[in-house]
C-alpha positions as CSV (number, residue, x, y, z in Angstrom):
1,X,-7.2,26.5,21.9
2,X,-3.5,25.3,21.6
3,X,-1.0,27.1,19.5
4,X,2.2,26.0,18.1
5,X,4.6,27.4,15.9
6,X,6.7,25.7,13.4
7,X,9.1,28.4,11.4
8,X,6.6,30.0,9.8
9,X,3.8,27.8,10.6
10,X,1.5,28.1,13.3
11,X,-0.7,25.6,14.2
12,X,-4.2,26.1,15.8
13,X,-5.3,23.4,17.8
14,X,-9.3,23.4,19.4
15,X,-10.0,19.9,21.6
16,X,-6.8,18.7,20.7
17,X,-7.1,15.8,23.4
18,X,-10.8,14.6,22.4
19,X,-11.6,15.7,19.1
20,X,-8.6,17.3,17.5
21,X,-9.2,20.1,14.7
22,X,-6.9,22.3,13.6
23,X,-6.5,24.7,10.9
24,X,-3.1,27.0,10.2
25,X,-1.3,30.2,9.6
26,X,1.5,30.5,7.3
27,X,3.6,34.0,7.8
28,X,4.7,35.7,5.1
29,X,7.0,38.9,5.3
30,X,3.8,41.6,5.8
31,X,0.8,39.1,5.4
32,X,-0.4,36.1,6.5
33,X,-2.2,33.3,4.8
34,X,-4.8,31.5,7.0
35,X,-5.3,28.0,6.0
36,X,-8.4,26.4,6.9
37,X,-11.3,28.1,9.0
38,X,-12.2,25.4,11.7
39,X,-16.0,25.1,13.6
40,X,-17.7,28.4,14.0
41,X,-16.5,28.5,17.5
42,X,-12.7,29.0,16.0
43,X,-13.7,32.5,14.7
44,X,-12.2,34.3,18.3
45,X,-9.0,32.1,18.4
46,X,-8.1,32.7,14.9
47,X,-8.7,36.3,15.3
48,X,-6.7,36.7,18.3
49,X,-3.4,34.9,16.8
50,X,-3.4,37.3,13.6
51,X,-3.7,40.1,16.3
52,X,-1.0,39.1,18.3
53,X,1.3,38.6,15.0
54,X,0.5,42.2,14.3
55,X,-0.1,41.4,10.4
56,X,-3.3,41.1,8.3
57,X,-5.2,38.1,7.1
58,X,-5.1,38.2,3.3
59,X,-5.8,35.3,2.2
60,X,-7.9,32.3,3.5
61,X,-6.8,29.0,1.8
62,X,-9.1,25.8,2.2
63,X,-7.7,22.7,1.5
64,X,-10.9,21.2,1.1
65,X,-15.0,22.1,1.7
66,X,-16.1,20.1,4.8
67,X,-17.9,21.6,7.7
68,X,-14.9,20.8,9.9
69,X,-12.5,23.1,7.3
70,X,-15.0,26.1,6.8
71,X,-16.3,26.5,9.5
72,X,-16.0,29.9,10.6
73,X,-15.2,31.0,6.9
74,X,-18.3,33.3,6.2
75,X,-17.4,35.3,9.9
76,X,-14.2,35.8,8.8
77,X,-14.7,37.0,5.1
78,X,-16.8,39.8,7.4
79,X,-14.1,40.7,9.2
80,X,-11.4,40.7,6.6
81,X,-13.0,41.5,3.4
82,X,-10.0,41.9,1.4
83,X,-9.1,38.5,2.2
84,X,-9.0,36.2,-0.7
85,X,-11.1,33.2,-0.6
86,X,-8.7,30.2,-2.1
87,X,-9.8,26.5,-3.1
88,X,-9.3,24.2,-5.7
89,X,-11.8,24.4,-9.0
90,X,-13.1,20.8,-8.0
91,X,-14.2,21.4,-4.7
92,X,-15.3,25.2,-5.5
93,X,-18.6,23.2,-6.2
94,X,-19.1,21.4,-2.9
95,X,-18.4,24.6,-1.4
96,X,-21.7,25.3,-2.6
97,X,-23.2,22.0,-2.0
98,X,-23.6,20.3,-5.1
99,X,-21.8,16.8,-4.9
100,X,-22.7,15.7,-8.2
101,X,-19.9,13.7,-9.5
102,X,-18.4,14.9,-12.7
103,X,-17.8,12.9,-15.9
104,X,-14.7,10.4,-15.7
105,X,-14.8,10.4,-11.6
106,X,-15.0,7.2,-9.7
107,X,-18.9,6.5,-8.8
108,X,-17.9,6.3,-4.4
109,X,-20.7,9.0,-3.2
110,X,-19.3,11.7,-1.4
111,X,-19.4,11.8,2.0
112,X,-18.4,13.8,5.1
113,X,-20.2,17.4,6.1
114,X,-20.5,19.2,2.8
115,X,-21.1,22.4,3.8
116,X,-24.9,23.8,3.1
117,X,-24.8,27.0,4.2
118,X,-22.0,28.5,3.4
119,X,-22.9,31.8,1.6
120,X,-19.0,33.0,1.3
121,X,-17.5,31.9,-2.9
122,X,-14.4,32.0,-3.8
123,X,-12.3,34.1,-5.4
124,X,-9.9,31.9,-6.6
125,X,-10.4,28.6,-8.1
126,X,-7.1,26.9,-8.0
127,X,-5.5,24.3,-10.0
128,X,-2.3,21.7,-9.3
129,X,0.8,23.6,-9.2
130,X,-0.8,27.1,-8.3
131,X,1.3,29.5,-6.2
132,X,0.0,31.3,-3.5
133,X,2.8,33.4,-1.8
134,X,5.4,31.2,-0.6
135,X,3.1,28.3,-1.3
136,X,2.3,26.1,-4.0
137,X,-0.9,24.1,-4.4
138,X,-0.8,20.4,-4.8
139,X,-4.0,18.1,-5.9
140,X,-4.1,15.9,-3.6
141,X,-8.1,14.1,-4.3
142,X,-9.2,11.6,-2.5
143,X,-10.8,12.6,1.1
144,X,-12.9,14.8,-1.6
145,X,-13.0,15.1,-5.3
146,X,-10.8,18.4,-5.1
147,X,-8.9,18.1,-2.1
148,X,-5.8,20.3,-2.6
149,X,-2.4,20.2,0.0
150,X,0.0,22.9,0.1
151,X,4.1,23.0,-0.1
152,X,5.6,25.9,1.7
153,X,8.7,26.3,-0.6
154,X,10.5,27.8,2.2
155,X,10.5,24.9,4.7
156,X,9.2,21.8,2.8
157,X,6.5,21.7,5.2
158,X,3.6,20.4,3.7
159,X,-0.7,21.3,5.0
160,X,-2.3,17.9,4.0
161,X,-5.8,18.8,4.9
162,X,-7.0,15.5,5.3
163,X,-5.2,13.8,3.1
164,X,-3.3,11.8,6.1
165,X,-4.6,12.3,9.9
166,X,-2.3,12.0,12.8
167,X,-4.5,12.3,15.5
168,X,-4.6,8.8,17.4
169,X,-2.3,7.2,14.5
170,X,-0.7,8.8,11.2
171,X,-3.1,6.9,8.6
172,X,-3.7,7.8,5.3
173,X,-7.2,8.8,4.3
174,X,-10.1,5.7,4.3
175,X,-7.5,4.1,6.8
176,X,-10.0,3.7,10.1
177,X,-8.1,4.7,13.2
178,X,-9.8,3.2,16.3
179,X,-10.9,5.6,18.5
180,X,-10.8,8.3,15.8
181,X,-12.4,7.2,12.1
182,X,-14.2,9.8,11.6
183,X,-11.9,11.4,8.6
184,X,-12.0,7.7,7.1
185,X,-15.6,7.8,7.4
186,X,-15.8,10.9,5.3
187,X,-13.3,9.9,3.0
188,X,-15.0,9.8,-0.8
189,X,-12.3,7.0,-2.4
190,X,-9.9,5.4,-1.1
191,X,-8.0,4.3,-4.1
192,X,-7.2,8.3,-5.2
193,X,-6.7,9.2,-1.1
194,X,-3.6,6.6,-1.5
195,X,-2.4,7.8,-4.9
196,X,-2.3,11.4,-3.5
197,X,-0.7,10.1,-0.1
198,X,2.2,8.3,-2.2
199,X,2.4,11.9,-3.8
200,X,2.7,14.0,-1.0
201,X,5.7,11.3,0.5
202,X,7.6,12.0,-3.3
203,X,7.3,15.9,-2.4
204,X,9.9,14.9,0.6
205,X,8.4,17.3,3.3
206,X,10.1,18.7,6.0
207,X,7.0,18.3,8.1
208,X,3.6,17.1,7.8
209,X,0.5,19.4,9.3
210,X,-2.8,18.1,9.1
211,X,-6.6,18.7,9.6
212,X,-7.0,16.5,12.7
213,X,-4.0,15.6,15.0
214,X,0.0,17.0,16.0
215,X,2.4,18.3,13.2
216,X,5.2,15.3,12.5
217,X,8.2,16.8,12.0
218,X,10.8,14.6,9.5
219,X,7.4,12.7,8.7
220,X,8.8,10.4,5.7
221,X,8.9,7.4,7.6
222,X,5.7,7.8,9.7
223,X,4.2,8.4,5.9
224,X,5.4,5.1,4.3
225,X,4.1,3.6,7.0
226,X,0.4,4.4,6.9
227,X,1.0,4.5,2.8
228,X,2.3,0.5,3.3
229,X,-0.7,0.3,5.8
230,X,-3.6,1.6,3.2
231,X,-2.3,-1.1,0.9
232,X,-1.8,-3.8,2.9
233,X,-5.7,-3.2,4.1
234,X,-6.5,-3.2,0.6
235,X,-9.1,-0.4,1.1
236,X,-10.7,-2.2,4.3
């Protein structure tokens, strides 16, 4: 496992040359919010950071409900039980494993590993513009129906889930990367996965951390890039 820090971001890294998945911690003054839980086999890693920063896990944020994203999540709501379990009100439901689509939502089946046996819930079901310590919740659909990214208010930094990848090329969501489509591949539409990408560029962040591949610092440009990219493509 690879660690890096960014201000108040850390970044945990497992196979970050061969299969790249991360998942973060976000440092607040006494707590810390983990964002993401990773594979299963994450569980030690993310344990071991929290310990060495000498502060509590309180809340576990998910940006999304994919296997890759919750993995260790029911292991860690063991060993922190006063954690709160965060994610939006969309994707609370494939959290669960129901993928119905809901009245209104484009017909593209969901796809990707939705999770099916996942026994932890959540305890809060959150909703665009949510705050969550020095974060604030941004719907960001697309890669799922609920997909939710995350604005440290401090920084600017921004925790895009899958919403863009940067691991073998920054593309937006549904963009295939050679060598590495496999977020594209699990990406439900491709039309709302560019509408939230244009979103996140308005925010203006500071830095963009994602589910699978490095943190981009001063990412704006690397962002209209894979935005001009998706469109170009025309959802190809």
């Amino acid at each position: 496992m690879r660690v890096t820090r960014e201000g108040h971001l850390l970044q945990l890294t497992w196979m970050p040359r061969f299969f790249s998945v991360n998942c973060y911690i976000v440092e607040e003054d006494n707590e810390l919010t983990l964002i993401d839980a990773a594979l299963p086999f994450s569980l030690k890693g993310i344990i071991r950071t929290a310990a060495g920063l000498e502060k509590e896990i309180s809340r576990i944020v998910l940006t999304h409900a994919h296997d890759d994203h919750v993995g260790a999540l029911d292991e860690l709501k063991k060993l922190y039980p006063g954690a709160k379990v965060y994610i939006s009100e969309r994707d609370a439901a494939l959290l669960s494993g129901d993928t119905t689509l809901r009245a209104g939502e484009p017909l593209s089946p969901i796809r990707g590993g939705v999770p099916k046996k996942v026994v932890t819930r959540a305890d809060v079901l959150l909703q665009d513009g949510d705050t969550i310590g020095s974060l604030t919740a941004i719907s960001t659909p697309g890669h799922t129906p609920g997909s939710m990214s995350y604005l440290d208010r401090r920084s600017m930094a921004v925790i895009a889930g899958d919403a863009y990848q940067t691991f073998r090329g920054t593309a937006v969501s549904g963009t295939v990367v050679p060598w590495f489509p496999f977020p594209a591949l699990a990406t439900w539409n491709k039309e709302q996965a560019l509408a939230s990408a244009i979103r996140l560029l308005e925010a203006a962040p500071s830095l963009l951390a994602v589910g699978h591949g490095n943190v981009i610092k001063e990412p704006r440009q690397k962002m209209q890039a894979a935005i001009d990219t998706a469109v170009n493509r025309g959802g190809k």
